[in-house]
VOPAGU-2260 file (C-alpha; in pm, 1 decimal, decimal comma):
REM VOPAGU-2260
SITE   aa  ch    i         X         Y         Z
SITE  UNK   A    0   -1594,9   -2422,5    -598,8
SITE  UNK   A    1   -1451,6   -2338,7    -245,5
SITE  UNK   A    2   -1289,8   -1958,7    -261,3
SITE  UNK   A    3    -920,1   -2005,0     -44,4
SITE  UNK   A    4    -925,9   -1693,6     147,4
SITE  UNK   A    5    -626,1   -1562,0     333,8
SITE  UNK   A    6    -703,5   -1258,3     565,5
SITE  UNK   A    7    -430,4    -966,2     631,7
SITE  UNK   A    8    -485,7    -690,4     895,8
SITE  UNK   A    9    -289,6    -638,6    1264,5
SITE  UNK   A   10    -606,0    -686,8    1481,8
SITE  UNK   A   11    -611,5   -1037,5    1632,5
SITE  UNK   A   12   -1007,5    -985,0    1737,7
SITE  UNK   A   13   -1095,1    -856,4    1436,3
SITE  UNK   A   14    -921,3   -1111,9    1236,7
SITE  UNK   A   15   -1096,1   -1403,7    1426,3
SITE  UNK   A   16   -1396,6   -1285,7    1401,2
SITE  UNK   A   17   -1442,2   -1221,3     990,7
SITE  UNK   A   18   -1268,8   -1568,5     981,1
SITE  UNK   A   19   -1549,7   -1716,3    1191,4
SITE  UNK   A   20   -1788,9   -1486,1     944,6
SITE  UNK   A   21   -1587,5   -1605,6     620,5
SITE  UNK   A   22   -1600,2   -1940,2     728,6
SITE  UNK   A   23   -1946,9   -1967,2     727,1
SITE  UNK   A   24   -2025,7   -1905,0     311,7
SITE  UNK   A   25   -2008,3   -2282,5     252,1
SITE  UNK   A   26   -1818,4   -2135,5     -74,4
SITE  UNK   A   27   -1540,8   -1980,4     152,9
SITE  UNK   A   28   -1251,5   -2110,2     318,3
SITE  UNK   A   29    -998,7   -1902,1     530,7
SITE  UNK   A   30    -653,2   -2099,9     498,0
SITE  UNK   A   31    -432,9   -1848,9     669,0
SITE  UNK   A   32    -409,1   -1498,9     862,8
SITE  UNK   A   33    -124,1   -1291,8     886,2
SITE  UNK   A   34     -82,9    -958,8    1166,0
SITE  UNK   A   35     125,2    -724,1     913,1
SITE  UNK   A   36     247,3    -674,8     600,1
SITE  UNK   A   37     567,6    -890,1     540,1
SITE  UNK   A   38     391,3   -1189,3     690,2
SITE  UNK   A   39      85,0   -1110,1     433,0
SITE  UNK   A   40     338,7   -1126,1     138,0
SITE  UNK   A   41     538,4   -1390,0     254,1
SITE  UNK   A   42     192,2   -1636,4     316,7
SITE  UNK   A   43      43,9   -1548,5      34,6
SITE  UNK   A   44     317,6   -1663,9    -162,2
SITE  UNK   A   45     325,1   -2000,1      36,5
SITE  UNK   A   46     -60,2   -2058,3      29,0
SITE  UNK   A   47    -168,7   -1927,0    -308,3
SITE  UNK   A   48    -504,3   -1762,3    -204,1
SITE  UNK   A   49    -807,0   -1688,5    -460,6
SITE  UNK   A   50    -815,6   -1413,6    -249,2
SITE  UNK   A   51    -637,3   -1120,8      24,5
SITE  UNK   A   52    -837,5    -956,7     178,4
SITE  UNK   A   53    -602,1    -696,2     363,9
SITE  UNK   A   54    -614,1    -404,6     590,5
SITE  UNK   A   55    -520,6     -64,7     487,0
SITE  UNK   A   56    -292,2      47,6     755,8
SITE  UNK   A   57     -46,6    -234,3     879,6
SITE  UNK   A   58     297,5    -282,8    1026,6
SITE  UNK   A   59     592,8    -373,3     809,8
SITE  UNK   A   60     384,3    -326,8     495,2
SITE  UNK   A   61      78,4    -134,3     414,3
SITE  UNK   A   62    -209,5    -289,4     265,9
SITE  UNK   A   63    -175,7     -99,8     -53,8
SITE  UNK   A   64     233,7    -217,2     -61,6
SITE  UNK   A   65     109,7    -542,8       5,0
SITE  UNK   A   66    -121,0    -528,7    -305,2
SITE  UNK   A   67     117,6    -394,5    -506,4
SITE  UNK   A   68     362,4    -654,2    -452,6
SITE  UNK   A   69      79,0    -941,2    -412,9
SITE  UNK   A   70     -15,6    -819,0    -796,4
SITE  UNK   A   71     308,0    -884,1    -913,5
SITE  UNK   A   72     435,9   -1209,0    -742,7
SITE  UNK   A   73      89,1   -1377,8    -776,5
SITE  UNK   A   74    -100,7   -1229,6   -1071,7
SITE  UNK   A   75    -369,9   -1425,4   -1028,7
SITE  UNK   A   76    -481,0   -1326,6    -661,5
SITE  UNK   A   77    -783,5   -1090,5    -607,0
SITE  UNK   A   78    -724,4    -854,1    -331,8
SITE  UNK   A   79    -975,2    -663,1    -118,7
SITE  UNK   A   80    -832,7    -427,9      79,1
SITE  UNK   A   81   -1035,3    -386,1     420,9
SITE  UNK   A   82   -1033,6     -22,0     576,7
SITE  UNK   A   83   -1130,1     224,5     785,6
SITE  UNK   A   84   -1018,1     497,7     606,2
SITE  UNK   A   85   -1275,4     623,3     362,9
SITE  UNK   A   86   -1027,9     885,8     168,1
SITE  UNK   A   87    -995,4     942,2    -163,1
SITE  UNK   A   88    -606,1     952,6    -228,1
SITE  UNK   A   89    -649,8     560,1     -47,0
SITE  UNK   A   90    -861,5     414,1    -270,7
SITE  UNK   A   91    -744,5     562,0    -595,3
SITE  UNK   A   92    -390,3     454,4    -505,0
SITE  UNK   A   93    -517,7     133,1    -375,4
SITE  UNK   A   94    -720,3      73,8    -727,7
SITE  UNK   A   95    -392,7     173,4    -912,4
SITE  UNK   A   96    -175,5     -75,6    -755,7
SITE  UNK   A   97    -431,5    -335,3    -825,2
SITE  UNK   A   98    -723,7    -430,6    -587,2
SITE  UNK   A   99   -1017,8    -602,4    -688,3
SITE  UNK   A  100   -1205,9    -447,6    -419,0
SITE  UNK   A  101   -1195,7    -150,4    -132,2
SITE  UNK   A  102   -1474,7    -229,3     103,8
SITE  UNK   A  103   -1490,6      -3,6     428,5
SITE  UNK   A  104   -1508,1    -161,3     778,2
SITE  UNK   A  105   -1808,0      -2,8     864,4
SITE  UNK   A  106   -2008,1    -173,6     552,7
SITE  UNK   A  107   -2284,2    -466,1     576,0
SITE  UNK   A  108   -2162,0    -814,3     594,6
SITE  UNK   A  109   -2334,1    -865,0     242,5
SITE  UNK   A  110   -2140,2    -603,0      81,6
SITE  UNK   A  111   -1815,9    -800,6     234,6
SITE  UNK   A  112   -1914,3   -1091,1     100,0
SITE  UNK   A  113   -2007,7    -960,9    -256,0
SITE  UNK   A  114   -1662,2    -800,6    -267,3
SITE  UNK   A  115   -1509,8   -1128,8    -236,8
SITE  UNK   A  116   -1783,5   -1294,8    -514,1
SITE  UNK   A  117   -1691,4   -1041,3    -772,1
SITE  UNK   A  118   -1333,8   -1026,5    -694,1
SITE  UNK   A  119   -1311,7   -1370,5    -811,9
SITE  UNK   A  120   -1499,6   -1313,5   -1133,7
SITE  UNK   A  121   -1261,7   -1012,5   -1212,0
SITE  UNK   A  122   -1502,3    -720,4   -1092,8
SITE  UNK   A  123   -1437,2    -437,8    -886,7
SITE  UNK   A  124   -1664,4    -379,2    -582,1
SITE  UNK   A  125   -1629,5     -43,6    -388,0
SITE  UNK   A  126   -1859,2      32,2     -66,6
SITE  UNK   A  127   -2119,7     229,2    -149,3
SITE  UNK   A  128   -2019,8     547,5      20,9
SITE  UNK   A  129   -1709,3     536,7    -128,5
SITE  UNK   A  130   -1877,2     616,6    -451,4
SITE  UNK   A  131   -2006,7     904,6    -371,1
SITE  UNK   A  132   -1693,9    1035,6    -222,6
SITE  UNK   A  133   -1441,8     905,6    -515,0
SITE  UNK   A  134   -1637,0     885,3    -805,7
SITE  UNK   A  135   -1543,4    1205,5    -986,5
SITE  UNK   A  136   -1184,7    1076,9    -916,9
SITE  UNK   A  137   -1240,7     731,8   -1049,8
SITE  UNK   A  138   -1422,6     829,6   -1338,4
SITE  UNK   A  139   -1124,7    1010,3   -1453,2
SITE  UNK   A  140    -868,3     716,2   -1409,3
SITE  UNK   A  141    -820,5     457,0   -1691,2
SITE  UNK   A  142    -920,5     181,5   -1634,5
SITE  UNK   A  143    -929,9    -199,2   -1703,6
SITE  UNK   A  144   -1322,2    -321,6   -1901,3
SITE  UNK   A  145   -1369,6    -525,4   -1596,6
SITE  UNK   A  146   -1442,6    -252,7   -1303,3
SITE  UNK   A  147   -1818,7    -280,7   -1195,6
SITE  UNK   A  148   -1866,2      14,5    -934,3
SITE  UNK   A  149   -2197,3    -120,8    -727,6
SITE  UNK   A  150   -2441,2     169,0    -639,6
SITE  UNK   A  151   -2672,7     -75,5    -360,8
């Protein structure tokens, strides 16, 4: 099964070149990229992705807007939201309005790649250093039976 893959974040380099990385999983296929947030929405709801993968701070929308309303126009969509930003208040709030995933943009292409795996099969997949750094937060939030915090 080929995982449709649209990717969301307002850095034209950087978007070319985890498409070229994306596109090589012979199980992944980028089918669209959008440079900000409206554009996100509005392809994702044209192309029906498996999967977002967005960045955290965008034009017109932020990533964790564009999850939100991602989770409720296509409730079937995984989204991994892509970041920098390593703080807590981002990737409780981002986990609250529904990703599947908050990978930082310093992690291993592995861990990328594993976000986008377990996404699909309803698991949660956080970088490892945000788990140290959120965990006391997380571990206080409800949350759905299918969160699976990796600890590589």
């Amino acid at each position: 099964m080929t995982i449709s893959i649209l990717l969301a974040d307002d850095h034209e380099i950087f978007r070319h070149g985890l498409k070229m990385l994306l596109d090589s999983q012979p199980d992944f296929q980028v089918v669209g990229q959008a440079a900000n947030g409206l554009e996100a929405v509005a392809l994702a709801e044209r192309l029906r992705p498996d999967v977002l993968i967005v960045d955290l701070i965008m034009p017109g929308l932020n990533g964790i807007e564009v999850t939100s309303q991602i989770k409720e126009r296509l409730p079937g969509c995984r989204v991994v939201v892509l970041s920098l930003y390593d703080e807590e208040r981002y990737v409780v709030s981002a986990l609250q309005n529904g990703a599947d995933g908050f990978v930082l943009k310093d992690t291993n292409t592995p861990d990328l790649l594993q976000a986008v795996r377990m996404a699909m099969v309803g698991q949660c997949f956080l970088s490892p250093s945000l788990i140290k750094r959120a965990s006391r937060v997380i571990s206080n939030m409800p949350k759905p039976a299918s969160w699976m915090v990796m600890t590589s």
